[in-house]
MIKETI-230439 format. One record per atom (N, C-alpha, C): residue in one letter; atom name; x, y, z. Coordinates in steps of 0.1 Angstrom, whole numbers, always signed. Example, Ala and Ser with C-alpha at 12.3 -4.5 7.8 and 13.67 -1.06 7.14 Angstrom:
// residues 2
+------+------+-------+-------+-------+
! code ! site !    c1 !    c2 !    c3 !
+------+------+-------+-------+-------+
!    A !    N !  +132 !   -57 !   +78 !
!    A !   CA !  +123 !   -45 !   +78 !
!    A !    C !  +132 !   -33 !   +78 !
!    S !    N !  +128 !   -22 !   +71 !
!    S !   CA !  +137 !   -11 !   +71 !
!    S !    C !  +129 !    +0 !   +79 !
+------+------+-------+-------+-------+
This chain:
// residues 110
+------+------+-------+-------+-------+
! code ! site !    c1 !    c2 !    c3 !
+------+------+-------+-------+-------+
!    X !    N !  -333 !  +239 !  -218 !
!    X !   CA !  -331 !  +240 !  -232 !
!    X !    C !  -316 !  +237 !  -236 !
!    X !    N !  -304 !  +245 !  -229 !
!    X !   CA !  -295 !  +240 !  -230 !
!    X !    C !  -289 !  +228 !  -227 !
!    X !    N !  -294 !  +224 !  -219 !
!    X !   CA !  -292 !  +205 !  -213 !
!    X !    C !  -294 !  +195 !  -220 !
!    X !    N !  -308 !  +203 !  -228 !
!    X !   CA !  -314 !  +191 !  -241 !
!    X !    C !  -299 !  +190 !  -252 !
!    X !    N !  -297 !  +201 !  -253 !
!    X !   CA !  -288 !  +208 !  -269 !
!    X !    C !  -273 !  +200 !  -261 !
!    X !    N !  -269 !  +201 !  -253 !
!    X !   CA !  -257 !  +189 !  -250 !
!    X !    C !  -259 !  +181 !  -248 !
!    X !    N !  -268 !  +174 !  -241 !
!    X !   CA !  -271 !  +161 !  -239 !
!    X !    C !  -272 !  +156 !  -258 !
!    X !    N !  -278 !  +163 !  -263 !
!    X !   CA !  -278 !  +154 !  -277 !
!    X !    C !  -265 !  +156 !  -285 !
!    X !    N !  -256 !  +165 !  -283 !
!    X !   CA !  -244 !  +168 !  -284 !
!    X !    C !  -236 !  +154 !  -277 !
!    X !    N !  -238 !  +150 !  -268 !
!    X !   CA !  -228 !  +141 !  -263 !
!    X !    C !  -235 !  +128 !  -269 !
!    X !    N !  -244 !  +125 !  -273 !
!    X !   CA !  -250 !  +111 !  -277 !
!    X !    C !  -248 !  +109 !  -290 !
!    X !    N !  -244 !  +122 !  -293 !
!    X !   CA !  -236 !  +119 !  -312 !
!    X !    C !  -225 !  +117 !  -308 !
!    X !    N !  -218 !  +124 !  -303 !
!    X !   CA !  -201 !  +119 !  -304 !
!    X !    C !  -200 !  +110 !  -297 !
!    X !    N !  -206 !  +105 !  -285 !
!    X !   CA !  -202 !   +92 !  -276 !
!    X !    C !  -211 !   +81 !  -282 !
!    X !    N !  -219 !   +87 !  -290 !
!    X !   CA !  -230 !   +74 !  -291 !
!    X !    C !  -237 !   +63 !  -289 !
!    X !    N !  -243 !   +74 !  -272 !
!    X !   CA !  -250 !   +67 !  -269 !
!    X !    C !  -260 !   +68 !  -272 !
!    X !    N !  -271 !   +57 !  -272 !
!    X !   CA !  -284 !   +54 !  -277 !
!    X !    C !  -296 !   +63 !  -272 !
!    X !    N !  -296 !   +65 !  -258 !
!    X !   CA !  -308 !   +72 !  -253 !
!    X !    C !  -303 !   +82 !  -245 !
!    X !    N !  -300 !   +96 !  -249 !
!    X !   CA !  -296 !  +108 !  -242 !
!    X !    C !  -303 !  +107 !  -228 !
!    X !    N !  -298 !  +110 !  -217 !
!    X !   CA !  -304 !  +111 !  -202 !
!    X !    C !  -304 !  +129 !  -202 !
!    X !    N !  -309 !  +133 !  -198 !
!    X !   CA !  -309 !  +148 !  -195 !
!    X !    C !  -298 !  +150 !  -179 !
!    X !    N !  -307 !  +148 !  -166 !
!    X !   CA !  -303 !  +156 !  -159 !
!    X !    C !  -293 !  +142 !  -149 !
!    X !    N !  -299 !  +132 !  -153 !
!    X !   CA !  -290 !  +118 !  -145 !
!    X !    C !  -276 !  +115 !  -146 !
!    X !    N !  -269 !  +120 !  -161 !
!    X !   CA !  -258 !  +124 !  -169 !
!    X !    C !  -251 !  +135 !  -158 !
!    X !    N !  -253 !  +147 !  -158 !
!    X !   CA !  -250 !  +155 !  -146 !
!    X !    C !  -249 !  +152 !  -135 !
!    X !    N !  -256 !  +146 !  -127 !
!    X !   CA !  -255 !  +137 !  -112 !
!    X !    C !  -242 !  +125 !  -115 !
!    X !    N !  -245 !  +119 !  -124 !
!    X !   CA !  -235 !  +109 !  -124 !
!    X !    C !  -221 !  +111 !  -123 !
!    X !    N !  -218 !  +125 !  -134 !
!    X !   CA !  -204 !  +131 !  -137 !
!    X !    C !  -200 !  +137 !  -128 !
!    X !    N !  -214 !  +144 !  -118 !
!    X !   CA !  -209 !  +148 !  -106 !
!    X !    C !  -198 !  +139 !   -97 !
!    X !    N !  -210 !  +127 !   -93 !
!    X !   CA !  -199 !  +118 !   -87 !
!    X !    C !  -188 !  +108 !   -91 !
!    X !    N !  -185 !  +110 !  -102 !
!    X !   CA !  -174 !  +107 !  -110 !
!    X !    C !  -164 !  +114 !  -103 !
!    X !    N !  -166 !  +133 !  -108 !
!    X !   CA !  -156 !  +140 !  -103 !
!    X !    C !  -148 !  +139 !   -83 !
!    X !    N !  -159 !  +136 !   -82 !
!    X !   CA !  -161 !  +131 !   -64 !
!    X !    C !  -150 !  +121 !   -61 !
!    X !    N !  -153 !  +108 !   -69 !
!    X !   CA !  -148 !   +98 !   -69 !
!    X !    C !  -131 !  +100 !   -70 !
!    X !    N !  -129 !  +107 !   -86 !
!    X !   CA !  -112 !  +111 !   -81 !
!    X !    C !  -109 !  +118 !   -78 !
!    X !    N !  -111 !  +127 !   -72 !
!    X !   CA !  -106 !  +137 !   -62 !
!    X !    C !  -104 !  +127 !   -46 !
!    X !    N !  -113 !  +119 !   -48 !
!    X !   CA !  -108 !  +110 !   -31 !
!    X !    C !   -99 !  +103 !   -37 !
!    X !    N !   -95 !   +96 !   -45 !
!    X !   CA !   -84 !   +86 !   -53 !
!    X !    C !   -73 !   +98 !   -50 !
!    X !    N !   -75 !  +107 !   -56 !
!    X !   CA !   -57 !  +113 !   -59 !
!    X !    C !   -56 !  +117 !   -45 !
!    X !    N !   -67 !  +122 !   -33 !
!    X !   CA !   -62 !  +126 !   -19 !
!    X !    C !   -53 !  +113 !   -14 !
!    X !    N !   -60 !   +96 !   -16 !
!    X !   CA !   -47 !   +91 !   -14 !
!    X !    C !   -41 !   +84 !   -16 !
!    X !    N !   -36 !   +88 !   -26 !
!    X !   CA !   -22 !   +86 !   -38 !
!    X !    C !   -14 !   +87 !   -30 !
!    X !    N !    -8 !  +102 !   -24 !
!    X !   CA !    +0 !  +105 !   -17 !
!    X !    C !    +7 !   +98 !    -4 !
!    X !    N !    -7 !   +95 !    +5 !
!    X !   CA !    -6 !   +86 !   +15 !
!    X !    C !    +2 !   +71 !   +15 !
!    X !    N !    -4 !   +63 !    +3 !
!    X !   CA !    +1 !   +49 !    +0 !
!    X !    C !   +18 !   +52 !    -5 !
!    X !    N !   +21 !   +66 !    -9 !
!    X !   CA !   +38 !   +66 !   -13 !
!    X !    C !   +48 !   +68 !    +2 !
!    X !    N !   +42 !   +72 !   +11 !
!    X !   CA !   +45 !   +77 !   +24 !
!    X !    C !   +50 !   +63 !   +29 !
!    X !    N !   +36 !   +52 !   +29 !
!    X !   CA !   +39 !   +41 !   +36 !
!    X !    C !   +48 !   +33 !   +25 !
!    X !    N !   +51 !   +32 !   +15 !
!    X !   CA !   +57 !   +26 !   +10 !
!    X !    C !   +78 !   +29 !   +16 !
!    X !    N !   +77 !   +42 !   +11 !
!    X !   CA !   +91 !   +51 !   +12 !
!    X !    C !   +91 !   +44 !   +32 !
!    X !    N !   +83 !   +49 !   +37 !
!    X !   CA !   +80 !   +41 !   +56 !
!    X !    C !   +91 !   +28 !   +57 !
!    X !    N !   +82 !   +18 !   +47 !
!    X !   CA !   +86 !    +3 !   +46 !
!    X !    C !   +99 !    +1 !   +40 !
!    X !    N !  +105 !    +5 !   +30 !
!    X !   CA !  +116 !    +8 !   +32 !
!    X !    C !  +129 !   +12 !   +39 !
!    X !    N !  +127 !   +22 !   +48 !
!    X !   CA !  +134 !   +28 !   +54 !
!    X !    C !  +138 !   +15 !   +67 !
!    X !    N !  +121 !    +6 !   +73 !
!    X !   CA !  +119 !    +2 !   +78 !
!    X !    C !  +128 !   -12 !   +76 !
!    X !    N !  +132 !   -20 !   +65 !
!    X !   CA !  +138 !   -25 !   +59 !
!    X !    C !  +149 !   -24 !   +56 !
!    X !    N !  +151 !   -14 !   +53 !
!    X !   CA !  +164 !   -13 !   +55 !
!    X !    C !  +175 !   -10 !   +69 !
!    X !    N !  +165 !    -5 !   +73 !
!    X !   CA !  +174 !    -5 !   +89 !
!    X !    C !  +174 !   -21 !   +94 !
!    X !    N !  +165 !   -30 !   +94 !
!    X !   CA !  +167 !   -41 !   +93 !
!    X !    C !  +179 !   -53 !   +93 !
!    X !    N !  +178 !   -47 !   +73 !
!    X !   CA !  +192 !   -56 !   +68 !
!    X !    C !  +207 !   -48 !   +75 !
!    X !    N !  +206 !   -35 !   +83 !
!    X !   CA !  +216 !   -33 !   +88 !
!    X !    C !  +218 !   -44 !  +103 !
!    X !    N !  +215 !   -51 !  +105 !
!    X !   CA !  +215 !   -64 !  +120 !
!    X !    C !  +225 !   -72 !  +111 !
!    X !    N !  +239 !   -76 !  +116 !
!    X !   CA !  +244 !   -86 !  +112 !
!    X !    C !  +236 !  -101 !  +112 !
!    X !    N !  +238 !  -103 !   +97 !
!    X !   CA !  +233 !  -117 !  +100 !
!    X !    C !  +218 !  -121 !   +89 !
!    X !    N !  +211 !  -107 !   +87 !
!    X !   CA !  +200 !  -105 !   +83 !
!    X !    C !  +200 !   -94 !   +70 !
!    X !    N !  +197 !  -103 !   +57 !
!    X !   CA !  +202 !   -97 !   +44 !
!    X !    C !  +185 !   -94 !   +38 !
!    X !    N !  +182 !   -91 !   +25 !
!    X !   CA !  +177 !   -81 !   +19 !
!    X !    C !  +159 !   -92 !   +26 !
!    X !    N !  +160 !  -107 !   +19 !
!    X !   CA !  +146 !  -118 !   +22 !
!    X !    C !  +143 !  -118 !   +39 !
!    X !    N !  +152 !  -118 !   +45 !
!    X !   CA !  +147 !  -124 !   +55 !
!    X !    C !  +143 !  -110 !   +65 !
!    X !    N !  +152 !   -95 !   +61 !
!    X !   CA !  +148 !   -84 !   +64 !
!    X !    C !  +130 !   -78 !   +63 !
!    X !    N !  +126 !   -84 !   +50 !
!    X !   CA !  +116 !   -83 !   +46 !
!    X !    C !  +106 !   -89 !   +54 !
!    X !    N !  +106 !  -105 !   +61 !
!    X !   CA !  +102 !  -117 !   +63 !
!    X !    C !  +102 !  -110 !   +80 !
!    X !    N !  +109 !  -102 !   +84 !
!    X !   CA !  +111 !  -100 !   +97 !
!    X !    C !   +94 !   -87 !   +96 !
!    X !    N !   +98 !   -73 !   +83 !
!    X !   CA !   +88 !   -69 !   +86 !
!    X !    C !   +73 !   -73 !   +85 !
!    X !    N !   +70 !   -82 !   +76 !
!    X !   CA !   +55 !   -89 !   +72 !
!    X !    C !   +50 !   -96 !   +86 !
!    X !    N !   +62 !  -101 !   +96 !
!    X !   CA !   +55 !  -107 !  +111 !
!    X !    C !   +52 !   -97 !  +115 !
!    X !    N !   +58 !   -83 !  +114 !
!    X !   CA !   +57 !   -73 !  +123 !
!    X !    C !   +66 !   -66 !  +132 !
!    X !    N !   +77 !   -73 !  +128 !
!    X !   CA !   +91 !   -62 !  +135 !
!    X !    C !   +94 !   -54 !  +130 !
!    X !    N !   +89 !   -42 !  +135 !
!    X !   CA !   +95 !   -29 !  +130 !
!    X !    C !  +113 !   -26 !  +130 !
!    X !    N !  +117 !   -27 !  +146 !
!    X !   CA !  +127 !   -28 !  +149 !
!    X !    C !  +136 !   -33 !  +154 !
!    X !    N !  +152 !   -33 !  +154 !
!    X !   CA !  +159 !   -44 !  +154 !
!    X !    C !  +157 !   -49 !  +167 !
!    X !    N !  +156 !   -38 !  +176 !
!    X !   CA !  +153 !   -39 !  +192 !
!    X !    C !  +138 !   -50 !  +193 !
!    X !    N !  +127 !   -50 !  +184 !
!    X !   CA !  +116 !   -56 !  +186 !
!    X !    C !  +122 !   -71 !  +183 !
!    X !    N !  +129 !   -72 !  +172 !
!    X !   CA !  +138 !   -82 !  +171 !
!    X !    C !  +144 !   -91 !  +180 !
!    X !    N !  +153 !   -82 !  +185 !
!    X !   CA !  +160 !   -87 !  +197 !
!    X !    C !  +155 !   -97 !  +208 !
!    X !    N !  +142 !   -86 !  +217 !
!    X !   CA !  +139 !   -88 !  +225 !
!    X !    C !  +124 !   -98 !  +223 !
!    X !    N !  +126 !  -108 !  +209 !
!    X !   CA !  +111 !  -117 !  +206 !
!    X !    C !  +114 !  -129 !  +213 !
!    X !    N !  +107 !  -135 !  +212 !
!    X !   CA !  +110 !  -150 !  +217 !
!    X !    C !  +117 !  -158 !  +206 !
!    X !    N !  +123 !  -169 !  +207 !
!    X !   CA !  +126 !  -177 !  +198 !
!    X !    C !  +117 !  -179 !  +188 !
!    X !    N !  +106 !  -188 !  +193 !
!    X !   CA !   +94 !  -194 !  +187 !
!    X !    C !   +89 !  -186 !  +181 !
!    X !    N !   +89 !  -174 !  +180 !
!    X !   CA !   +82 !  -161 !  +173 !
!    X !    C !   +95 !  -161 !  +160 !
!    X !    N !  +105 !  -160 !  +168 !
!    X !   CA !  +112 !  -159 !  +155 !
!    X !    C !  +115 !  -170 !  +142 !
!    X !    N !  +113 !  -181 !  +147 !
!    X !   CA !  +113 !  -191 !  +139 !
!    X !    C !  +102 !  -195 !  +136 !
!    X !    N !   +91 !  -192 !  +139 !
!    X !   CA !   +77 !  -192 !  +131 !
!    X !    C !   +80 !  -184 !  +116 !
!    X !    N !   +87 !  -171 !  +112 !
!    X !   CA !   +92 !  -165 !  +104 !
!    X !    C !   +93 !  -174 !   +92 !
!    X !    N !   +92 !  -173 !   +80 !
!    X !   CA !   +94 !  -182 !   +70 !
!    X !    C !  +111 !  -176 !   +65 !
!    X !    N !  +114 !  -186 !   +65 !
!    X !   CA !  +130 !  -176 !   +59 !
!    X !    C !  +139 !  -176 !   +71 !
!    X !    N !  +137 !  -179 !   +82 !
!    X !   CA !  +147 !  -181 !   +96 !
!    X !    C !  +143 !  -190 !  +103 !
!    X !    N !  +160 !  -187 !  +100 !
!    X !   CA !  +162 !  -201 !  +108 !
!    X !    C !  +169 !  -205 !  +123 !
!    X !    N !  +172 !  -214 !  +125 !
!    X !   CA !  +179 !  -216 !  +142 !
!    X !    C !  +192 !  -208 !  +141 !
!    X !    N !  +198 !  -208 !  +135 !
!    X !   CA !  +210 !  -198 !  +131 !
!    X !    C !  +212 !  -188 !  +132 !
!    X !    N !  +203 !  -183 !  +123 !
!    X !   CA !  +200 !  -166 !  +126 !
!    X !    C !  +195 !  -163 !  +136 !
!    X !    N !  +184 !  -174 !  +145 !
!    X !   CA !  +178 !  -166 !  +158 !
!    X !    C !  +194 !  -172 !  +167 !
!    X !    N !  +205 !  -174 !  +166 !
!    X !   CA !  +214 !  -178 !  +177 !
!    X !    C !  +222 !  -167 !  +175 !
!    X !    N !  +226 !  -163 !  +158 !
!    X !   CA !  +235 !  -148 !  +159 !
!    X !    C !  +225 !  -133 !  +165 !
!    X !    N !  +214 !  -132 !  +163 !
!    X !   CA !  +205 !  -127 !  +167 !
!    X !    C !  +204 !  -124 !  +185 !
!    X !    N !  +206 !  -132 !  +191 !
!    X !   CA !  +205 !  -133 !  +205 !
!    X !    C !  +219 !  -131 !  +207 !
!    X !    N !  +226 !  -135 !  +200 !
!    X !   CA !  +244 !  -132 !  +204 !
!    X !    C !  +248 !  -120 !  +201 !
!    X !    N !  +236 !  -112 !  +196 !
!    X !   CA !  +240 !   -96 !  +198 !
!    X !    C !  +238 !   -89 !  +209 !
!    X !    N !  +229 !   -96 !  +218 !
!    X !   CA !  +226 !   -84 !  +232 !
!    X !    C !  +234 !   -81 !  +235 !
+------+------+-------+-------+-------+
């Protein structure tokens, strides 16, 4: 009885055309479901971002290697300067953004 009395309560003010009774309830259920897993992770994706950063920036601390190419080092997959160090040439110049230069001051740091 009550379900009837809001259901037609919500099809006046939202106006929709054919009140659902009990399908309306199931649906909003999994609505509420839905963001509650969104906002669990929200949190997560700020972690890895603040991560990538940090990650980057330790980076641009390598003489030689400024804000693009620091970036360009993490997208192949160098986390760190050491991973850096010890790549091959050819890995490093596959890199878009580096060049023979940088991999020669690069190796002239060991």
């Amino acid at each position: 009885m009550i379900t009837k009395f809001l259901s037609k309560i919500k099809s006046i003010l939202f106006k929709s055309e054919t009140p659902s009774l009990i399908p309306e309830a199931k649906t909003s259920k999994k609505k509420i479901k839905k963001k509650s897993a969104k906002s669990s992770k929200a949190p997560k994706s700020k972690t890895k971002k603040e991560d990538s950063k940090k990650i980057i920036e330790a980076l641009k601390a390598i003489p030689g290697v400024g804000a693009k190419s620091a970036e360009a080092f993490y997208k192949a997959g160098f986390k760190t300067p050491k991973s850096i160090a010890s790549a091959n040439d050819e890995d490093l110049l596959a890199i878009p953004g580096v060049g023979i230069n940088l991999v020669k001051k690069l190796k002239g740091l060991k």
